[in-house]
C-alpha positions as YAML, in Angstrom:
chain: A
units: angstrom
residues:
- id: 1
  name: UNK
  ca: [0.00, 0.00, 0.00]
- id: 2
  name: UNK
  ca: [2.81, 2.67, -0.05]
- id: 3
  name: UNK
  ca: [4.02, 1.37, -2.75]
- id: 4
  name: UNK
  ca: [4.42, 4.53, -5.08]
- id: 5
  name: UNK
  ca: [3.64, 4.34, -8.88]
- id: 6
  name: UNK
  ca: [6.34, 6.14, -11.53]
- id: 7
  name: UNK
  ca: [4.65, 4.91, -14.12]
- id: 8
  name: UNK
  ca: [1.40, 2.84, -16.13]
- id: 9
  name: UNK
  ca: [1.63, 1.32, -19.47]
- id: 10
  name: UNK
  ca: [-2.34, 1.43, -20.36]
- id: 11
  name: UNK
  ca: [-1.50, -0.74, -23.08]
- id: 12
  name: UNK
  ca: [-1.90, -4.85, -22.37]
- id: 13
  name: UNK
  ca: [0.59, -5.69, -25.43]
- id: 14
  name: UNK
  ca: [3.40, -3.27, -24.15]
- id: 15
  name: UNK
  ca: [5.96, -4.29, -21.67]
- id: 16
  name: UNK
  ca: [7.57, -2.40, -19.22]
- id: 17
  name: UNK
  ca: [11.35, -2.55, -18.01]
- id: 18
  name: UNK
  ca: [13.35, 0.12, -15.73]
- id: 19
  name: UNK
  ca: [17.61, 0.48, -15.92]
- id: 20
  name: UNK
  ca: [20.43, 2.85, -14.79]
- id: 21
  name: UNK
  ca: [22.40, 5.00, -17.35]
- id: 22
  name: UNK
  ca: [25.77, 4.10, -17.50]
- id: 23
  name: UNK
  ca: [26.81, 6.63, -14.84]
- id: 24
  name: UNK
  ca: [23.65, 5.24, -12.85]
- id: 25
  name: UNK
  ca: [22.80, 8.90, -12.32]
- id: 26
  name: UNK
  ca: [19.48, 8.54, -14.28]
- id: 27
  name: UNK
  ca: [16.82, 6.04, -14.35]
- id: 28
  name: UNK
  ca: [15.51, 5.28, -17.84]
- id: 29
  name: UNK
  ca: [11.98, 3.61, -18.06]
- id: 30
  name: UNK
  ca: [11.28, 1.83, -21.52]
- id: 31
  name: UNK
  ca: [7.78, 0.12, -22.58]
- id: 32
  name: UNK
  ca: [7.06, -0.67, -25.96]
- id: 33
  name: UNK
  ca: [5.72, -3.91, -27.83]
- id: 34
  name: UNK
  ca: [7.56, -5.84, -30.58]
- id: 35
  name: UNK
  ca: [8.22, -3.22, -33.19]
- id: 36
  name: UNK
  ca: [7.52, 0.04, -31.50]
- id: 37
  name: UNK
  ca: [9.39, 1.90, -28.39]
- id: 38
  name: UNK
  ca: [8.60, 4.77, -25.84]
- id: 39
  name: UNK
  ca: [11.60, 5.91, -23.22]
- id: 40
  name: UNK
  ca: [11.53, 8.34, -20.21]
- id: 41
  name: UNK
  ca: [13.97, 9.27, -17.83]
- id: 42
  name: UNK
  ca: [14.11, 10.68, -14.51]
- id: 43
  name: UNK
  ca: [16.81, 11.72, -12.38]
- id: 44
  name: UNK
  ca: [17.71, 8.72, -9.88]
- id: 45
  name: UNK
  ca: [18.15, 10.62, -6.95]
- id: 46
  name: UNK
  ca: [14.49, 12.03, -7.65]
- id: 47
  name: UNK
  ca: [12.48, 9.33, -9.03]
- id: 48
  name: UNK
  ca: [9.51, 10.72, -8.44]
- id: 49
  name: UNK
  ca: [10.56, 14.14, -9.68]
- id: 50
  name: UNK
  ca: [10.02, 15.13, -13.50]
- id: 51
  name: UNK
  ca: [9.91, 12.14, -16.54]
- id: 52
  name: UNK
  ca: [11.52, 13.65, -19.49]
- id: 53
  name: UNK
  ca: [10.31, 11.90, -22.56]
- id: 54
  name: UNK
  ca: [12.90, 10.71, -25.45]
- id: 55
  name: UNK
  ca: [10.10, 10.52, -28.37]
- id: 56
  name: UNK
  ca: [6.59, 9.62, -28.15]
- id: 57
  name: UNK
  ca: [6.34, 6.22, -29.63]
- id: 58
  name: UNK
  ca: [6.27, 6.02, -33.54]
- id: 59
  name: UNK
  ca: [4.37, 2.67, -34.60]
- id: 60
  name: UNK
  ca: [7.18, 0.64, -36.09]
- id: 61
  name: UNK
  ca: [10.20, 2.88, -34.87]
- id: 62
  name: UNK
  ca: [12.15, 0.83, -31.96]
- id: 63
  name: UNK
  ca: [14.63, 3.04, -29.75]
- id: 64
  name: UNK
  ca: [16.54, 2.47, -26.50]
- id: 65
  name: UNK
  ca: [19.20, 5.24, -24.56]
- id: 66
  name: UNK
  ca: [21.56, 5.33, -22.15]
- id: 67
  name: UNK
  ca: [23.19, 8.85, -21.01]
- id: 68
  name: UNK
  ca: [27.08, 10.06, -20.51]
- id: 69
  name: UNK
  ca: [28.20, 13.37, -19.52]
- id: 70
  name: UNK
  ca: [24.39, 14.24, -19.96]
- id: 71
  name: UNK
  ca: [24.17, 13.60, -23.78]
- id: 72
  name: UNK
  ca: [22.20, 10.93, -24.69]
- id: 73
  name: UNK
  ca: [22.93, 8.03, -26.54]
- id: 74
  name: UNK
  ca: [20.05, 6.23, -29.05]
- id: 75
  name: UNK
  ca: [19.85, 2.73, -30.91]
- id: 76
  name: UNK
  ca: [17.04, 3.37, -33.19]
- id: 77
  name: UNK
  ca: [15.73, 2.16, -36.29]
- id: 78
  name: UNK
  ca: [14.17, 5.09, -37.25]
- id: 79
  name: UNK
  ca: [16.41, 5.31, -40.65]
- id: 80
  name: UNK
  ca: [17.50, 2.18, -41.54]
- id: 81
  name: UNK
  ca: [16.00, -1.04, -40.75]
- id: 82
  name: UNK
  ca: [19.84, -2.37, -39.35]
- id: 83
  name: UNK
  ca: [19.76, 0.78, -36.83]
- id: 84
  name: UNK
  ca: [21.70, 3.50, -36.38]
- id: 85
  name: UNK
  ca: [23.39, 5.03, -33.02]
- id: 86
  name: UNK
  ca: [22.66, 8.73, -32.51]
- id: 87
  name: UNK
  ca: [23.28, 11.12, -29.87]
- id: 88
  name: UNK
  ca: [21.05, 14.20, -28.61]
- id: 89
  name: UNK
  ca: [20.98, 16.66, -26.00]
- id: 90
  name: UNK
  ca: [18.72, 16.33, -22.78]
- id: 91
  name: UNK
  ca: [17.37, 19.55, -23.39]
- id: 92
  name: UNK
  ca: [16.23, 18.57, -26.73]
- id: 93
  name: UNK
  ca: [16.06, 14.57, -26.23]
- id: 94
  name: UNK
  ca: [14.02, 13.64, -29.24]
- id: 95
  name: UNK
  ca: [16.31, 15.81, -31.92]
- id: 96
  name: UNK
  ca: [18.59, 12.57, -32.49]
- id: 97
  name: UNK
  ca: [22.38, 13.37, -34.93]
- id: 98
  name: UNK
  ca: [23.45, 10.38, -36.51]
- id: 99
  name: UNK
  ca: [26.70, 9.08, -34.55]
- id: 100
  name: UNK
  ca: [26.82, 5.55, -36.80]
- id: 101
  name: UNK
  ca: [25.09, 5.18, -39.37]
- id: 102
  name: UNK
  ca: [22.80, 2.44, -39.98]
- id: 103
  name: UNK
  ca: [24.33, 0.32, -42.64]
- id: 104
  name: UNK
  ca: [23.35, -3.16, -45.10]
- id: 105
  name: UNK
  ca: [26.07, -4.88, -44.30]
- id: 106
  name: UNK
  ca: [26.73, -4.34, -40.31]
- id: 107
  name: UNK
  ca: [23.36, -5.22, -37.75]
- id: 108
  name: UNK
  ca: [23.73, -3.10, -35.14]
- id: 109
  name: UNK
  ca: [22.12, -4.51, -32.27]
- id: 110
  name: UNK
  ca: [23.46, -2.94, -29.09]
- id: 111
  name: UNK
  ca: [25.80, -0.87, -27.53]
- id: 112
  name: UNK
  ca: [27.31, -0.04, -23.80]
- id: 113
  name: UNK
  ca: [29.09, 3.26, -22.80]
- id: 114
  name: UNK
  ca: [32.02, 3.75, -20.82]
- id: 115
  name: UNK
  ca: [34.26, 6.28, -19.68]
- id: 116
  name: UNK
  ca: [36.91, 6.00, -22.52]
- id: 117
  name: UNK
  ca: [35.22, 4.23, -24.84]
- id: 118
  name: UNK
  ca: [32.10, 2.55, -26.51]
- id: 119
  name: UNK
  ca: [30.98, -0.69, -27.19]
- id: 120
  name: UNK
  ca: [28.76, -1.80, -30.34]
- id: 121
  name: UNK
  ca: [27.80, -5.11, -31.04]
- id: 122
  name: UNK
  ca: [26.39, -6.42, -33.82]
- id: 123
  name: UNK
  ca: [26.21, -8.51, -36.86]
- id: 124
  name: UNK
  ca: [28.83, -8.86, -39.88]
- id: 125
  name: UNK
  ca: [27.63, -11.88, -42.44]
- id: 126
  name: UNK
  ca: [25.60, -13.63, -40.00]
- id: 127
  name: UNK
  ca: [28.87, -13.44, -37.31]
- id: 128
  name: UNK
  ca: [29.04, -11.53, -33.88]
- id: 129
  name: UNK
  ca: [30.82, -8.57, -33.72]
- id: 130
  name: UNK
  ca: [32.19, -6.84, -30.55]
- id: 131
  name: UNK
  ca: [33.89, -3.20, -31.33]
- id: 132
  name: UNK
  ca: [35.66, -1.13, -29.30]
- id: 133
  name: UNK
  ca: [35.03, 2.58, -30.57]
- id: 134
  name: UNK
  ca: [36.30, 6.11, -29.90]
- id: 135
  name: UNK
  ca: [34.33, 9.05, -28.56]
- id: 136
  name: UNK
  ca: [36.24, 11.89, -30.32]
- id: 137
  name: UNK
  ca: [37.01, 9.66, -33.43]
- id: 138
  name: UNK
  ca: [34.51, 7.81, -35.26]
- id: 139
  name: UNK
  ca: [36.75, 6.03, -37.63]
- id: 140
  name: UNK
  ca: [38.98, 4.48, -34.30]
- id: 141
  name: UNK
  ca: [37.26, 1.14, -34.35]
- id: 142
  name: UNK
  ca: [39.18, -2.30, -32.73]
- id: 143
  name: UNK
  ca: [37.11, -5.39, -33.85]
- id: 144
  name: UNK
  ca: [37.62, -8.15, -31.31]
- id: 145
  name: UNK
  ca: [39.06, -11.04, -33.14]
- id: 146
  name: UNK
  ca: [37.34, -14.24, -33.22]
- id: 147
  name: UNK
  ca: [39.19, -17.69, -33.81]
- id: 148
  name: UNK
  ca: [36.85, -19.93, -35.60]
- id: 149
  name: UNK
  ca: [34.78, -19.60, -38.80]
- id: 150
  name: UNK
  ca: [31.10, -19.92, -36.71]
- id: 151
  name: UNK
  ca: [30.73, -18.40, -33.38]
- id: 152
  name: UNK
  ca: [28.58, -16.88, -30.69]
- id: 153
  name: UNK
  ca: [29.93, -14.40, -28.77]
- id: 154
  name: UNK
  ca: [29.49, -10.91, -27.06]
- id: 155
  name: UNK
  ca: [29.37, -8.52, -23.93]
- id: 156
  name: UNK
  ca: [29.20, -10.46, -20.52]
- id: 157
  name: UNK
  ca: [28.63, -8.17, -17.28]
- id: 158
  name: UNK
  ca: [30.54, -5.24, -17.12]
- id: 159
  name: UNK
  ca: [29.20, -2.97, -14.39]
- id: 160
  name: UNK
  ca: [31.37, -0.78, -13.63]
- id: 161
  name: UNK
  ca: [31.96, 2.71, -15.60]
- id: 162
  name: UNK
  ca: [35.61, 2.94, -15.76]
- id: 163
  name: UNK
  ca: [37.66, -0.17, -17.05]
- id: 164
  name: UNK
  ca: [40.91, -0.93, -18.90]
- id: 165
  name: UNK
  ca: [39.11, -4.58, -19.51]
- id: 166
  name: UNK
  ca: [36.26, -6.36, -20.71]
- id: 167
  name: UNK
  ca: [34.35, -9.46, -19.50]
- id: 168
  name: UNK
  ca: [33.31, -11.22, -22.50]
- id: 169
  name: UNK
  ca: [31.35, -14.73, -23.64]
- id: 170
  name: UNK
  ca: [32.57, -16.74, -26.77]
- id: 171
  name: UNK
  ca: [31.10, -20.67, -27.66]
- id: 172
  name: UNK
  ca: [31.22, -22.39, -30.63]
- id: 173
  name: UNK
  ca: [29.81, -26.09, -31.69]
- id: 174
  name: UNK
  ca: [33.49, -27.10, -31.10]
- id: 175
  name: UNK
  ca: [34.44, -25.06, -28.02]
- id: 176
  name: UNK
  ca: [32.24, -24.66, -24.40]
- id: 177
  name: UNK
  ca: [30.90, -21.69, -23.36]
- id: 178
  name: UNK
  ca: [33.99, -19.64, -22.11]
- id: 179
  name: UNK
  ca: [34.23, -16.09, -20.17]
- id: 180
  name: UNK
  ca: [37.18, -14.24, -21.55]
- id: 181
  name: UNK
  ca: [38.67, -10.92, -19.81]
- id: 182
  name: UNK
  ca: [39.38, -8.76, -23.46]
- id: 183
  name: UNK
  ca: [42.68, -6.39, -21.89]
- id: 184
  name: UNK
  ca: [42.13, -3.12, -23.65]
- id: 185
  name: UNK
  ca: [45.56, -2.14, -23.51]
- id: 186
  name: UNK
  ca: [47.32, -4.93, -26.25]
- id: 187
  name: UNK
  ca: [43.97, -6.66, -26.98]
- id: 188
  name: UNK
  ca: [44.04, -9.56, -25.41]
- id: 189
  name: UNK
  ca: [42.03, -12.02, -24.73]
- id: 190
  name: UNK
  ca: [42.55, -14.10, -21.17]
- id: 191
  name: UNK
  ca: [40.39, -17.15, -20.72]
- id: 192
  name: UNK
  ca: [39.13, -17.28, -17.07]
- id: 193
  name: UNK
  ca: [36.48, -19.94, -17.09]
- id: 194
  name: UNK
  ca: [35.55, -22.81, -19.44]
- id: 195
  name: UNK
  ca: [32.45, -24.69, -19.09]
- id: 196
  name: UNK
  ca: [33.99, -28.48, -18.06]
- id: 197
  name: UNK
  ca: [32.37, -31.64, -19.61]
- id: 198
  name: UNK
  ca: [32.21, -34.16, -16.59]
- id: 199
  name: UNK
  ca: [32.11, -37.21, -19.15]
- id: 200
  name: UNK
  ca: [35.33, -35.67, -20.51]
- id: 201
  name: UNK
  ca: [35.46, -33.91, -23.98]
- id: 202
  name: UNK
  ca: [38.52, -33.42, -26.49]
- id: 203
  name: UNK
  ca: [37.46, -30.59, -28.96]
- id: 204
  name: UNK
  ca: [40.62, -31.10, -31.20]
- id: 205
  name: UNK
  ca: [38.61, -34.19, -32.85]
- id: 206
  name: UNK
  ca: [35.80, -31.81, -34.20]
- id: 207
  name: UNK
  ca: [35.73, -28.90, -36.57]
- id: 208
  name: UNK
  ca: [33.11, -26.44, -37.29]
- id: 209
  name: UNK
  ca: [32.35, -24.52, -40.59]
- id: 210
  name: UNK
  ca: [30.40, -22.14, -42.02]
- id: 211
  name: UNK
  ca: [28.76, -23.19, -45.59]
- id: 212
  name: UNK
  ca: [26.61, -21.18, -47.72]
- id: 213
  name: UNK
  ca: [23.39, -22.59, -49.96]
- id: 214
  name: UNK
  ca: [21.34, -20.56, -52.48]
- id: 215
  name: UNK
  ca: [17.99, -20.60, -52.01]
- id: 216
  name: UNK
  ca: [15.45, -20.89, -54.76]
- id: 217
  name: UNK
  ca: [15.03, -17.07, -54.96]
- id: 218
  name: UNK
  ca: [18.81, -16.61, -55.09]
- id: 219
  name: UNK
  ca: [18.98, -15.49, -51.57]
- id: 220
  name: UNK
  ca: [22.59, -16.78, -49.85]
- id: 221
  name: UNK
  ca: [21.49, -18.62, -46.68]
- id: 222
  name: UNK
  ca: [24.22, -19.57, -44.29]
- id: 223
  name: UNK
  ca: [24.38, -22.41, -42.22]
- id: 224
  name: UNK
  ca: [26.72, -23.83, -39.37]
- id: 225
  name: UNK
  ca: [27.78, -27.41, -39.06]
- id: 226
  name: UNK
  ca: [29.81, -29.28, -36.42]
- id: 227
  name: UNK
  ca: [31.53, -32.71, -37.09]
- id: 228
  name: UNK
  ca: [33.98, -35.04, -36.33]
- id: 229
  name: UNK
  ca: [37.57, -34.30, -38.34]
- id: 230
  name: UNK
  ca: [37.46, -38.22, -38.93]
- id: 231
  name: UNK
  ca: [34.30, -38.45, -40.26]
- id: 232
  name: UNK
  ca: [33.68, -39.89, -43.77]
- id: 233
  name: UNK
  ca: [30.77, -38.58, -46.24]
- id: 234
  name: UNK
  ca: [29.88, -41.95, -46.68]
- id: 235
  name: UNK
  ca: [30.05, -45.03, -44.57]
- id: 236
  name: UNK
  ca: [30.56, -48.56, -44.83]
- id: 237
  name: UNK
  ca: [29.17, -47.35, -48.57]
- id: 238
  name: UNK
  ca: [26.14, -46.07, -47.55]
- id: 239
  name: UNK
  ca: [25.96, -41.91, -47.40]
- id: 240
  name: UNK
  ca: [26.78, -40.66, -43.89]
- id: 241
  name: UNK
  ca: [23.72, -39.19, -41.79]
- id: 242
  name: UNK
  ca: [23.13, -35.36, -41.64]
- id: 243
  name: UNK
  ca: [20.99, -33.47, -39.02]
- id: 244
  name: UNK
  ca: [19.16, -30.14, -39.95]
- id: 245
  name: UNK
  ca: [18.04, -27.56, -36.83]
- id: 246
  name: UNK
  ca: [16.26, -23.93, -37.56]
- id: 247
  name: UNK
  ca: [14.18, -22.22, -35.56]
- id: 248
  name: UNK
  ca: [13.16, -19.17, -38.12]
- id: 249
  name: UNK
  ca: [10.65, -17.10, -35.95]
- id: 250
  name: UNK
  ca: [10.42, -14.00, -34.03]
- id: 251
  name: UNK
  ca: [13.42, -12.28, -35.20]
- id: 252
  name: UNK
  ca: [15.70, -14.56, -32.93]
- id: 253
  name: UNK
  ca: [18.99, -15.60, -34.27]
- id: 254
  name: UNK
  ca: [20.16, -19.31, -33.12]
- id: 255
  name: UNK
  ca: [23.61, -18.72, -32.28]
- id: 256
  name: UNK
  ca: [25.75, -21.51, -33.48]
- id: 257
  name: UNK
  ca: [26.92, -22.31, -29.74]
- id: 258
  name: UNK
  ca: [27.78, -25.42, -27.81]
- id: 259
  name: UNK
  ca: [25.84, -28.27, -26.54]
- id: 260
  name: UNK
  ca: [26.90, -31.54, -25.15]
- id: 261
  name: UNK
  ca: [23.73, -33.77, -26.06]
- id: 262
  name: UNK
  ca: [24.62, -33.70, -29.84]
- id: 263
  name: UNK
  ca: [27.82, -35.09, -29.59]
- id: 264
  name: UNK
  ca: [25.63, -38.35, -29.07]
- id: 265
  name: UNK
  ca: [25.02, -37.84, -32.89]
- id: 266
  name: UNK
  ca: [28.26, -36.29, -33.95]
- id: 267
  name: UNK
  ca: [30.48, -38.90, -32.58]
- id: 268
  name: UNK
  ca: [28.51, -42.10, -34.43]
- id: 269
  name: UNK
  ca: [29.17, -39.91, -37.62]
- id: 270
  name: UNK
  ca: [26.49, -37.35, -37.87]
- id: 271
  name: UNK
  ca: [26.89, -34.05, -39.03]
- id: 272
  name: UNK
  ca: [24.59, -31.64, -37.07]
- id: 273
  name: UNK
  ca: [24.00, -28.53, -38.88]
- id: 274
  name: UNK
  ca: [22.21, -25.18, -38.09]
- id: 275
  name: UNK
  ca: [20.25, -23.48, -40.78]
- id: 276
  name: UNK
  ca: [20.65, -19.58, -40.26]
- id: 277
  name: UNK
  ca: [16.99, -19.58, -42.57]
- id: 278
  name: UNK
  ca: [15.10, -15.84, -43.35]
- id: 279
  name: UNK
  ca: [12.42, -15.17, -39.61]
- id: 280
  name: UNK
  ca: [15.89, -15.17, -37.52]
- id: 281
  name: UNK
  ca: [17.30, -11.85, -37.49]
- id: 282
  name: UNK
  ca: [20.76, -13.44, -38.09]
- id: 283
  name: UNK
  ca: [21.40, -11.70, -41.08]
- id: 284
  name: UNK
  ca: [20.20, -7.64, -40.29]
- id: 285
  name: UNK
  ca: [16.65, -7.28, -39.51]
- id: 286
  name: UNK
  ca: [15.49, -7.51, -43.03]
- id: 287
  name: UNK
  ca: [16.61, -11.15, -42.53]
- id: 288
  name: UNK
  ca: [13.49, -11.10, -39.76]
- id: 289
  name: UNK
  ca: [11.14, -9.00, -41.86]
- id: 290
  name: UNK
  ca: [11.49, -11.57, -45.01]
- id: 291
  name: UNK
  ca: [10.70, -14.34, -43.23]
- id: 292
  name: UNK
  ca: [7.55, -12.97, -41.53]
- id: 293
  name: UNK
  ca: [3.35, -12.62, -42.27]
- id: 294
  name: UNK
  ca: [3.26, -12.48, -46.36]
- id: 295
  name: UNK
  ca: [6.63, -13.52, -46.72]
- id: 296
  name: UNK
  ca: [6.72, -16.33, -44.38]
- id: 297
  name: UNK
  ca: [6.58, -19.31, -46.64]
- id: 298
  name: UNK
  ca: [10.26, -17.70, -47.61]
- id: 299
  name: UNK
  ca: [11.12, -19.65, -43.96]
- id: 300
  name: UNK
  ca: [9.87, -23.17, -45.16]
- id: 301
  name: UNK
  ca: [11.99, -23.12, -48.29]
- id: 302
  name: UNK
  ca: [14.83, -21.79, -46.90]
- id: 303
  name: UNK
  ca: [15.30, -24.63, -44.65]
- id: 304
  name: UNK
  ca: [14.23, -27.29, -47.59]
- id: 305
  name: UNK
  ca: [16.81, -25.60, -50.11]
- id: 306
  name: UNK
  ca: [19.48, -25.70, -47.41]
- id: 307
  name: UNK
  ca: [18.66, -29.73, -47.20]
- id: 308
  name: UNK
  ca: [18.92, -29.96, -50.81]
- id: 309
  name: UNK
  ca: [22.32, -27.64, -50.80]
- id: 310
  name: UNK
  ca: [23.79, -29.70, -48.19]
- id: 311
  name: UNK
  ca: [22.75, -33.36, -50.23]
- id: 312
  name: UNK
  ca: [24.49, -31.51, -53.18]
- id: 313
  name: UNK
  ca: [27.84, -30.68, -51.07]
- id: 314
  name: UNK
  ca: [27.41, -34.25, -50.27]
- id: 315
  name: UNK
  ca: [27.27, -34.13, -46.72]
- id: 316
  name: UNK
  ca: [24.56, -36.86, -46.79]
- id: 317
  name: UNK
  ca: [21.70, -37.49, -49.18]
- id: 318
  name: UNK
  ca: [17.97, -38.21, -49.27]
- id: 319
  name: UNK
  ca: [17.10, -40.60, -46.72]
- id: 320
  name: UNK
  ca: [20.12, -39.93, -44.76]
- id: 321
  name: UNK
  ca: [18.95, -36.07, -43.46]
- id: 322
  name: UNK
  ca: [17.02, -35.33, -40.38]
- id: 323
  name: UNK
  ca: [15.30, -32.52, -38.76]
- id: 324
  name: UNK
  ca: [13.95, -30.86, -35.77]
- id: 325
  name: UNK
  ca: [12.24, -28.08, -35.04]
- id: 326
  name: UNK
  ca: [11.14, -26.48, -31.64]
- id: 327
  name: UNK
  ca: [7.16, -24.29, -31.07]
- id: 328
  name: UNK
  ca: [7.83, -21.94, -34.01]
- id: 329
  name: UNK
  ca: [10.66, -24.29, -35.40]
- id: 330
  name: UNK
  ca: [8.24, -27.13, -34.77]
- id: 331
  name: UNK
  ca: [5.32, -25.22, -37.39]
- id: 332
  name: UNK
  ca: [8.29, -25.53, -39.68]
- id: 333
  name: UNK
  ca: [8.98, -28.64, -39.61]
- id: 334
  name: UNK
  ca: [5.21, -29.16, -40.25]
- id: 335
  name: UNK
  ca: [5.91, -27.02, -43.49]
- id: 336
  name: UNK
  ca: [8.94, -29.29, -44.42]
- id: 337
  name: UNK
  ca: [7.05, -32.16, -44.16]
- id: 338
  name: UNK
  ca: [3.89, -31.41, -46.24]
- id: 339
  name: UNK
  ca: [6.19, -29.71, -48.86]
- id: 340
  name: UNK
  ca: [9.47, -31.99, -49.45]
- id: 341
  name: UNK
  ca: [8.92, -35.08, -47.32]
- id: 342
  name: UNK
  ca: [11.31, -37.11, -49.80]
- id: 343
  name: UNK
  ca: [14.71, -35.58, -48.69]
- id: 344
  name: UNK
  ca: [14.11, -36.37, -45.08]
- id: 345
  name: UNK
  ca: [14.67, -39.75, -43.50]
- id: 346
  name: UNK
  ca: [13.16, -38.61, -39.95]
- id: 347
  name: UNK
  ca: [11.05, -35.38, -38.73]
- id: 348
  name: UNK
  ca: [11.07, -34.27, -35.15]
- id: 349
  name: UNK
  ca: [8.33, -31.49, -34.29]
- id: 350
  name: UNK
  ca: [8.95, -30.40, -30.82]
- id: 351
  name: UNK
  ca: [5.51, -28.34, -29.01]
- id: 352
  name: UNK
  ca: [4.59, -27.81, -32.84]
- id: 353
  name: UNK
  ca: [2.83, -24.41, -33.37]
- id: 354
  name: UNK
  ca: [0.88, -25.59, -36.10]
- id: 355
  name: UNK
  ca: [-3.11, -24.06, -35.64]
- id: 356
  name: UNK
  ca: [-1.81, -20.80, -36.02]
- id: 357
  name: UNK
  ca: [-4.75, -19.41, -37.57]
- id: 358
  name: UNK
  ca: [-6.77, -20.41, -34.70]
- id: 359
  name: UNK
  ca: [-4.58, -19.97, -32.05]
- id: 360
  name: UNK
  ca: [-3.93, -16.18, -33.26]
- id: 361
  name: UNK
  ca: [-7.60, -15.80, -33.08]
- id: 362
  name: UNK
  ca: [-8.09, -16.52, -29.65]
- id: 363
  name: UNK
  ca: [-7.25, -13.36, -27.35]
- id: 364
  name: UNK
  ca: [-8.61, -15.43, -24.21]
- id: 365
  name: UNK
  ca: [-4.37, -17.04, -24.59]
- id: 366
  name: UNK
  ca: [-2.40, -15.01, -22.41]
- id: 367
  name: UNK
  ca: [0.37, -14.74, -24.73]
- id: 368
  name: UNK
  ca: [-1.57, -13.94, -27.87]
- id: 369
  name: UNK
  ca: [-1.67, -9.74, -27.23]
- id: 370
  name: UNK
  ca: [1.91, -10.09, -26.87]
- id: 371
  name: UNK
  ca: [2.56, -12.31, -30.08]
- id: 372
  name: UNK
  ca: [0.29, -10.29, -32.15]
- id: 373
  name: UNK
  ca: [2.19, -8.54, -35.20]
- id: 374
  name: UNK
  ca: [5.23, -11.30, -34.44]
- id: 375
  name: UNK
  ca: [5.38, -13.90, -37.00]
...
């Protein structure tokens, strides 16, 4: 009961989240719903003083700040579908000057401010990018390198303002989730942790790579696979087996990371591959938008054509592939099934979303306000 009340979203399909600016001397208050974004701010020794707003929300125009030295920082895709990074004045918060552009070729999807420095991250060809950049120069940028040809990796927690290091994440399918410290100064990377494999694990016997298949529209769709350096295309003269993942759906990108359970496969001479198909955002967020409402069946023969590709590279062949598909992945591999069921030796459809029509219809579902407009 004296609990008091900064703020109330009116609207049941926007969510509501609170954070600290990076000098934790303002507390920012976003809601907004899948595509569209409102921020305030209020100082956080005051938060019941004043709210300034950013930009009253824009339907389709996503936007989130953080604040340094009082000018404010904003990741927006008010210009370019990849975002941009501006910066504006907290007199005059919703008058935003580009700071990085927003660009085809780079997926900007975050960024953390420091007291030396900047971090973006994004996207580069489907691969995570970390990038140190320069407040007074915008052409000083210092990629972190990455070792292997598929990767996830990015900002860990970093709390604190002023650092000469970075806690960072990196997996791979070949390597376990590892926390690196990334030493500013020569940059360097120094593995502190490593997640440990209690039935014991010896990653030089696999190898990861990154392939590329044209879909039937001519779009390039990259996928990830992991296998065993020993392993044969074909054995005992019979094509080796091949197992196909996507999940395609909600703009989420399945990072090609590490998991123990399908070395099971891998080690009696599957290849497990991840298909980085058009509903993911893991190409730029036209990647998303292209695989979503009208354009949706674009999904389903992505993941069919990358099959095929992969039969054609001769990684296996029809018969020999498998799939599996989770909720949204799992209406694909309802798709996949209806539409090429000849490639595919064996389906798996796990908690298939496959009424949609139906489901989407029927607002008494808590999650359906929330999902509407997704795809």
């Amino acid at each position: 009961s004296d609990d008091i009340e900064l703020y109330n979203e009116p609207d049941e399909s926007y969510r509501v989240g609170t954070g600290q600016s990076a000098q934790e001397d303002w507390l920012i208050i976003a809601t907004g719903d899948n595509e569209t974004s409102e921020v305030r701010l209020v100082r956080a020794d005051n938060p019941t003083g004043e709210q300034i707003m950013v930009k009253p929300r824009v339907k389709g125009v996503e936007y989130n700040v953080d604040i340094r030295d009082g000018m404010l920082y904003v990741h927006t895709n008010d210009e370019h579908v990849n975002f941009r990074l501006a910066t504006a004045a907290l007199d005059a918060p919703g008058e935003w000057a580009t700071q990085i552009a927003g660009a085809d070729d780079f997926y900007l999807t975050d960024f953390d401010l420091y007291k030396d420095f900047y971090v973006t991250e994004g996207r580069m060809n489907g691969l995570d990018q970390v990038q140190i950049r320069s407040y007074e120069d915008a052409t000083r940028i210092t990629p972190v390198a990455f070792p292997e040809a598929s990767y996830s990796a990015g900002l860990s927690n970093n709390p604190e303002y002023d650092v000469s290091k970075l806690r960072l994440t990196y997996e791979s399918m070949v390597t376990p989730d590892s926390v690196y410290d990334y030493h500013l100064s020569n940059a360097r990377l120094e593995l502190l942790k490593q997640q440990e494999i209690p039935s014991g694990y010896d990653a030089s016997l696999y190898t990861t790579v990154r392939e590329v298949v044209t879909a039937r529209d001519g779009t390039q769709v990259p996928v990830s696979v992991v296998m065993r350096k020993d392993r044969a295309m074909a054995q005992d003269g019979e094509p080796a087996p091949l197992h196909l993942y996507a999940y395609g759906a909600y703009g989420y990108a399945v990072p090609p990371g590490f998991s123990t359970t399908r070395f099971s496969l891998v080690d009696r001479g599957f290849a497990y591959a991840i298909a980085h198909i058009r509903g993911g955002d893991d190409l730029g967020y036209q990647w998303y938008l292209d695989g979503k409402l009208k354009k949706r069946t674009n999904t389903f023969n992505d993941f069919v054509d990358v099959g095929k590709g992969l039969i054609a590279k001769g990684y296996t062949s029809a018969g020999k592939l498998t799939a599996s598909g989770g909720s949204a992945g799992g209406e694909l591999m309802g798709a996949v099934a209806n539409q090429s069921p000849e490639i595919f030796g064996a389906i798996v459809a796990h908690v298939p979303f496959v009424d949609v029509l139906n489901t989407m219809l029927d607002d008494t579902l808590p999650l359906i306000a929330l999902r509407t407009g997704e795809g």
